[in-house]
N, C-alpha and C positions, 0 to 999 in steps of 0.2 A: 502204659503211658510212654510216652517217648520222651525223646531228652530234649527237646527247646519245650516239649510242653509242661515237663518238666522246671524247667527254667523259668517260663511266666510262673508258675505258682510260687517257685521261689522267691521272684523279684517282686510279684503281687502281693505276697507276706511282708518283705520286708518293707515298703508302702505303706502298707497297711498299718504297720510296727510305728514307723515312722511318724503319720499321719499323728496319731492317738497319741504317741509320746511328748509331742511337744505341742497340740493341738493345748491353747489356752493357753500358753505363754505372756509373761508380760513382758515389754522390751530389756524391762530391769535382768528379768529372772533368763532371757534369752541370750542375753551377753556378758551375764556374771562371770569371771574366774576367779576359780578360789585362789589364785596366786599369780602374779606376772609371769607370761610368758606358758602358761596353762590353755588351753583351747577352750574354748565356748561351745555351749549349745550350737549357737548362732552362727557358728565356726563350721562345729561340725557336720550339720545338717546342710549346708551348704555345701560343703567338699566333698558331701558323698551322693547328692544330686549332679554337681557339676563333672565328679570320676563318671559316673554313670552313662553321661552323658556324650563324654569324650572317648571312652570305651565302645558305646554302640555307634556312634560316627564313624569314627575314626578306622577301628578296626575291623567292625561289622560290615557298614556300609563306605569306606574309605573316600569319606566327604568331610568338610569342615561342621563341626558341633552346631545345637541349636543356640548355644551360647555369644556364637560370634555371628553365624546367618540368620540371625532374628533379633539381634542388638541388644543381647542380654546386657555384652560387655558394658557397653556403653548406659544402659539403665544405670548398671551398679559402681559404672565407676571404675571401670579396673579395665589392665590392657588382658585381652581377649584371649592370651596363651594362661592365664595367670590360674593355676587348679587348686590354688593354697600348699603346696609340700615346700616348706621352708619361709612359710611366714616372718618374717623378723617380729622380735615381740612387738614394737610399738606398732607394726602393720594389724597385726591381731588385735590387741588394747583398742585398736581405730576404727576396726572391722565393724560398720553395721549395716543394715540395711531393713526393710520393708516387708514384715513376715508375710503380707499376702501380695506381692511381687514375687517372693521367691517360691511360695507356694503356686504361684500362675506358673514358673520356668519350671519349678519341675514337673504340675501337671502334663505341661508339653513332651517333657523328655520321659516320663513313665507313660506315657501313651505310645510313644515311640520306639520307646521301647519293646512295649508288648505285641505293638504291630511289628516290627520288627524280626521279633523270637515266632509269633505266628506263622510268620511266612518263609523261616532259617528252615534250611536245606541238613539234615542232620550233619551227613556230611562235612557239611562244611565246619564241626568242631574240629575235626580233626584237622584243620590246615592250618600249620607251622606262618608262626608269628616272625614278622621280617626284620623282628630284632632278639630272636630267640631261639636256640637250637635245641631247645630241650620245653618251651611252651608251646599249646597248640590253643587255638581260640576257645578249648573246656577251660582249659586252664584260666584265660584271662577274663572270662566272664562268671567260675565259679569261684576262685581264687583271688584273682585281681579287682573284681568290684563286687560277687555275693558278699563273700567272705570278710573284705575288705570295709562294705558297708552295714555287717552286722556287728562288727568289732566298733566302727566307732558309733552304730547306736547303743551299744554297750558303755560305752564313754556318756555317752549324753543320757545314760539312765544312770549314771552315776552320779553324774554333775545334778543331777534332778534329785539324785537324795543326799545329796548335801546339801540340799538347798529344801530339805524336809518330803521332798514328795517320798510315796510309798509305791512300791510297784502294783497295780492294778488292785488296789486297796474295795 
């Protein structure tokens, strides 16, 4: 196997993961924090479609995100640079929006994804990132958003069994 093909199964997994975890949500149980200033479900599932997003744009194909060339920003409300890192609490507390709007944006951007990884040139992991002397694009796409986005579905399976769910009961 080679390594973007590689990379779709990993990103098809986490999808996948993703999908099933929060699939049945109620808005109640999607935006729950157990404490002020705690991330959400609803939080996280968001910022780890909109990283996703802004990683295969940006650095992949070094074009502006489906977030702002397809008017996500503006669906949800929010200025178009905005990825969630540094929320102020009451912006979090405020944070909601439309599970099957957001599930339409990321269907877009895990499409695009995998069209994407389909047609990466191997090569091209190895090309040094233009704000990084020591990252190469393995790095930012197995570190900077795999890894990145199985950490906080690990959050949002957490937050799900606080809230009584059981892992694949």
């Amino acid at each position: 196997m080679d390594s973007p093909t590689l990379l779709r199964t990993a990103f098809a997994d986490l999808h996948s993961e993703l999908v099933d975890d929060v699939r049945g949500l109620s808005t109640d149980e999607l935006f729950a924090q157990p404490a002020p200033g705690v991330n959400h479900i609803g939080f996280l599932l968001w910022h780890i479609v909109r990283d996703e997003d802004s990683v295969i744009c940006q650095a992949v194909l070094g074009r502006p995100e489906i977030w702002r060339t397809a008017g996500w920003a503006e669906r949800f409300g929010m200025d178009e640079r905005e990825q969630g890192t540094g929320f102020a609490n009451s912006t979090l507390a405020d944070f909601r929006y439309d599970m099957t709007e957001l599930m339409t944006y990321a269907a877009h951007v895990w499409v695009q994804t995998d069209d994407v990884l389909k047609s990466l040139d191997p090569a091209r992991l190895d090309e040094e990132l233009n704000w990084s002397e020591t990252w190469r694009l393995a790095n930012l796409l197995t570190t900077g958003c795999l890894s990145h986005g199985w950490v906080h579905l690990g959050e949002i399976r957490q937050l799900r069994g606080l809230q009584g769910w059981k892992f694949r009961e």
